[in-house]
SETOR-274115 format. One record per residue (C-alpha): residue number from 0; x, y, z; chain. Coordinates in steps of 0.5 Angstrom, whole numbers, padded with zeros to 4 digits, always signed. Example, Ala and Ser with C-alpha at 12.3 -4.5 7.8 and 13.67 -1.06 7.14 Angstrom:
num_X_Y_Z_cadena
0_+0025_-0009_+0016_A
1_+0027_-0002_+0014_A
//
This chain:
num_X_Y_Z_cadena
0_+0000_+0000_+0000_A
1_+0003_+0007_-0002_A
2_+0001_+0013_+0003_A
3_+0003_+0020_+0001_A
4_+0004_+0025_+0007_A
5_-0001_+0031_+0006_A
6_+0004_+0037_+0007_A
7_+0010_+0034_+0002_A
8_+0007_+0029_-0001_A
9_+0013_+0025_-0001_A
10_+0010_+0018_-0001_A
11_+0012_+0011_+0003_A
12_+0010_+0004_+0002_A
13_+0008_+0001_+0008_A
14_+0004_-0006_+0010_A
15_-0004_-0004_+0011_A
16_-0005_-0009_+0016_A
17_+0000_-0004_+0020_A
18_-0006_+0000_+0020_A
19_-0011_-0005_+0024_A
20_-0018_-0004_+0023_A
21_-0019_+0003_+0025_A
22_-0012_+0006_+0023_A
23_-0008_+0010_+0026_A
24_-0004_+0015_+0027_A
25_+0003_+0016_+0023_A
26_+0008_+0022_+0022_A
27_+0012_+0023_+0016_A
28_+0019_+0022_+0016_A
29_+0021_+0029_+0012_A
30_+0018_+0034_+0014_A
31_+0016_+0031_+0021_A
32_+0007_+0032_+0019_A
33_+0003_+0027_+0023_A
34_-0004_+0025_+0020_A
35_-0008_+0020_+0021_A
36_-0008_+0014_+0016_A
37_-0014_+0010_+0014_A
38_-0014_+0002_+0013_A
39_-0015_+0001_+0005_A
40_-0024_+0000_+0004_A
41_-0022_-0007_+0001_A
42_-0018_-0009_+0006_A
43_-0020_-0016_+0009_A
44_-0022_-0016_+0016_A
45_-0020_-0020_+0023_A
46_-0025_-0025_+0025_A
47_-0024_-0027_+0031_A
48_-0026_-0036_+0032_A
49_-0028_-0035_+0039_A
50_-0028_-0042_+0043_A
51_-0033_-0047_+0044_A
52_-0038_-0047_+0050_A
53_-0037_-0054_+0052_A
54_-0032_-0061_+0049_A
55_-0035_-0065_+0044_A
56_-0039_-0071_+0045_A
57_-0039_-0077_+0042_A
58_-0046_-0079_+0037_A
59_-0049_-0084_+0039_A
60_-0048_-0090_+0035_A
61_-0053_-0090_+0030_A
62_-0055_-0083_+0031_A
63_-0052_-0081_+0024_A
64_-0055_-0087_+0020_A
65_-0060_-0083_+0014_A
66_-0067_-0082_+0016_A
67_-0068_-0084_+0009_A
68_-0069_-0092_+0012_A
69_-0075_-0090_+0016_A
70_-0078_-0087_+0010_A
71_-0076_-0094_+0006_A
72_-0080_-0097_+0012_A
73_-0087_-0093_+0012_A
74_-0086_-0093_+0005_A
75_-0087_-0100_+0004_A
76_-0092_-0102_+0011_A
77_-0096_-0096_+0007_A
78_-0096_-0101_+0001_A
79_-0098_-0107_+0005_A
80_-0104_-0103_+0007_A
81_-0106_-0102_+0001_A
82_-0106_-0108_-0003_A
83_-0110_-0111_+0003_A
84_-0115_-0106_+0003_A
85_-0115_-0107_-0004_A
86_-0116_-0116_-0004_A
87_-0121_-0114_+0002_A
88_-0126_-0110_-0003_A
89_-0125_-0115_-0008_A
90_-0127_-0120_-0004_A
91_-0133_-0117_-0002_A
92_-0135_-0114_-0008_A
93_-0134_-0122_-0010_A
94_-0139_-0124_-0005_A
95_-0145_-0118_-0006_A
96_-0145_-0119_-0013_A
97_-0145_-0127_-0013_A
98_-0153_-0127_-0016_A
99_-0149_-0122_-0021_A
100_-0144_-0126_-0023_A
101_-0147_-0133_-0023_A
102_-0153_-0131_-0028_A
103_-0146_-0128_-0033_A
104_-0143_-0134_-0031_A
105_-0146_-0140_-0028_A
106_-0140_-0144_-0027_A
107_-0138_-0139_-0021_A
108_-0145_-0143_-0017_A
109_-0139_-0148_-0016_A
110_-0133_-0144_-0014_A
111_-0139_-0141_-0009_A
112_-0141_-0147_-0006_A
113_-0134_-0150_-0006_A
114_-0132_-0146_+0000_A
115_-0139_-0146_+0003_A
116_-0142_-0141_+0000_A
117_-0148_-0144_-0004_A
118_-0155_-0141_-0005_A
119_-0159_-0140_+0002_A
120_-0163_-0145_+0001_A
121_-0162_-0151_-0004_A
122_-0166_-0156_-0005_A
123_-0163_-0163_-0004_A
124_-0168_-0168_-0002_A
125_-0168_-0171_-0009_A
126_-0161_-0171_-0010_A
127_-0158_-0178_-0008_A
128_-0151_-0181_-0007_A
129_-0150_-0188_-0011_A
130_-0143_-0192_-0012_A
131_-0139_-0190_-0006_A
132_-0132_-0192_-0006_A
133_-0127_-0192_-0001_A
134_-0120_-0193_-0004_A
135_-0113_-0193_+0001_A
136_-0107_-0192_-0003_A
137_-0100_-0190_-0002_A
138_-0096_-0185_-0007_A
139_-0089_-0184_-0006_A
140_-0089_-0187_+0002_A
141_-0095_-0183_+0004_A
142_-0102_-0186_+0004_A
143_-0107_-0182_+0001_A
144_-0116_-0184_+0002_A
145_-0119_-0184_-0005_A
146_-0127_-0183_-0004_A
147_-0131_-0183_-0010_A
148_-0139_-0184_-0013_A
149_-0145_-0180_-0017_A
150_-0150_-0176_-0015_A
151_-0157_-0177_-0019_A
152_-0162_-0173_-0020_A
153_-0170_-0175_-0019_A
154_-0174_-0170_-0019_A
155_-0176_-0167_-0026_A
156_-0172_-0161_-0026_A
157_-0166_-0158_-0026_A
158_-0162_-0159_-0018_A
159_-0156_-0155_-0016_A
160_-0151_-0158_-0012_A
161_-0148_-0155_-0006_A
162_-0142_-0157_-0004_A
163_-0141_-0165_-0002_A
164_-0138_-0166_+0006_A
165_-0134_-0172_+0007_A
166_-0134_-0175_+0015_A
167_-0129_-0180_+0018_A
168_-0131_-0183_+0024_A
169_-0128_-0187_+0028_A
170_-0131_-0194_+0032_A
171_-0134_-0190_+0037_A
172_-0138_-0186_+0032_A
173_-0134_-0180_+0033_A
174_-0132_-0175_+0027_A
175_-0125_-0175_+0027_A
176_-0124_-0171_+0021_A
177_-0128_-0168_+0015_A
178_-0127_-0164_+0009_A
179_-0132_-0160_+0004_A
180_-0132_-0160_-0004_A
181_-0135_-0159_-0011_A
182_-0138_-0165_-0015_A
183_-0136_-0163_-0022_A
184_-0142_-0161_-0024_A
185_-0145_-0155_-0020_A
186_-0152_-0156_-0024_A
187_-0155_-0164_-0025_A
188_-0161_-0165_-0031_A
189_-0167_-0168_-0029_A
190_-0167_-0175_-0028_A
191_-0159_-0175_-0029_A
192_-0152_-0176_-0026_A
193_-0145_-0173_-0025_A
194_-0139_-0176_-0022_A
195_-0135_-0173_-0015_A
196_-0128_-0176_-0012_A
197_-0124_-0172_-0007_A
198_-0118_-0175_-0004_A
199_-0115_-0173_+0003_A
200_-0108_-0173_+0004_A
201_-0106_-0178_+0010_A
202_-0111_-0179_+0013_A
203_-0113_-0181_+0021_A
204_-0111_-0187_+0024_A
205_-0117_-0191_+0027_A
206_-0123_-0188_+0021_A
207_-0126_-0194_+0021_A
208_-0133_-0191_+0016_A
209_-0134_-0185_+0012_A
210_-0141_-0180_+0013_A
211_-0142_-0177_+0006_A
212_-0148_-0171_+0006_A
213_-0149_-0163_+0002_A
214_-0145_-0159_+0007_A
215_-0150_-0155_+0010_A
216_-0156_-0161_+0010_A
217_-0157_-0167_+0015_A
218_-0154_-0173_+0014_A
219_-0155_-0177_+0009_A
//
């Protein structure tokens, strides 16, 4: 920085930082004049970095793991929620329109029945179970139970069959195990017959006899 003395105008190169932050007072070394000099508009200036309050603590272990990972989760619990939400409305759109959807289909009367769902009052009584087989096999080590026959319709109409129920029981006449199912035909013809068979994966033990009837109906 050069600095000019006001009375002589005789100049001197100085350092600016010899002036510190406000100036300060300098004299000239010719005609011995004093003046106060200034420090230049674009000197930097002293900033002071003052100590911390207190000693730096440690982070806690997993403190510093990105938030992002807790997003990820709610995101994904978020998801789920939904696609159940979504399978429950279905369901239960499924079985509020089951009138609907059997007239377009009548197929689906058979999956409604499968699972218990048939009509609220069908008519079994002129349906009769004919040719019952009980057949015991053993496939790959594991014994499996066969069940087969017809079911014939007697009346002069059509018959909706509902779902068939298997009973086994032991020698005291008590039900050990039982399972539904669906005959292959959901509507029988007058006067006719249709072919049923379930089988039933190992199978308990001390089933002596079988108890077949319509789910929903009195023992045949």
């Amino acid at each position: 920085m050069i600095v000019s003395c006001p009375s002589c105008a005789t100049r001197y190169l100085i350092d600016p930082t010899a002036l510190g932050g406000e100036g300060r007072t300098v004299r000239c070394a010719k005609c011995s004049h004093a003046w106060r000099e200034k420090p230049p508009a674009d000197m930097p200036k002293r900033v002071d970095i003052l100590p911390p309050d207190s000693e730096p603590r440690p982070i806690p272990f997993g403190s510093n793991l990105p938030a992002l990972v807790a997003r990820r989760r709610r995101a994904n619990r978020l998801g789920w929620l939904a696609v159940l939400a979504a399978i429950i409305i279905i369901v239960v759109a499924a079985l509020l329109a089951r009138g609907p959807i059997v007239d377009v289909w009548p197929p689906a009367e058979k999956l409604y029945a499968a699972v218990g769902l048939g009509a609220d009052e069908i008519n079994t009584s002129d349906l009769e179970f004919r040719n019952v087989v009980r057949e015991q096999i053993v496939e790959g080590g594991v014994p499996i139970l066969i069940i087969r026959g017809q079911i014939f319709n007697s009346a002069d109409h059509d018959r909706t069959i509902p779902a068939i129920r298997i009973g086994l029981m032991d020698v005291a006449d008590v039900e050990l195990r039982y399972w539904t199912f669906a005959a292959e035909q959901s509507d029988l013809g007058a006067e006719s017959e249709t072919n049923f068979e379930t089988r039933l994966v190992s199978p308990p033990e001390g089933a002596v006899s079988l108890r077949i009837s319509f789910a929903g109906d009195e023992e045949h």
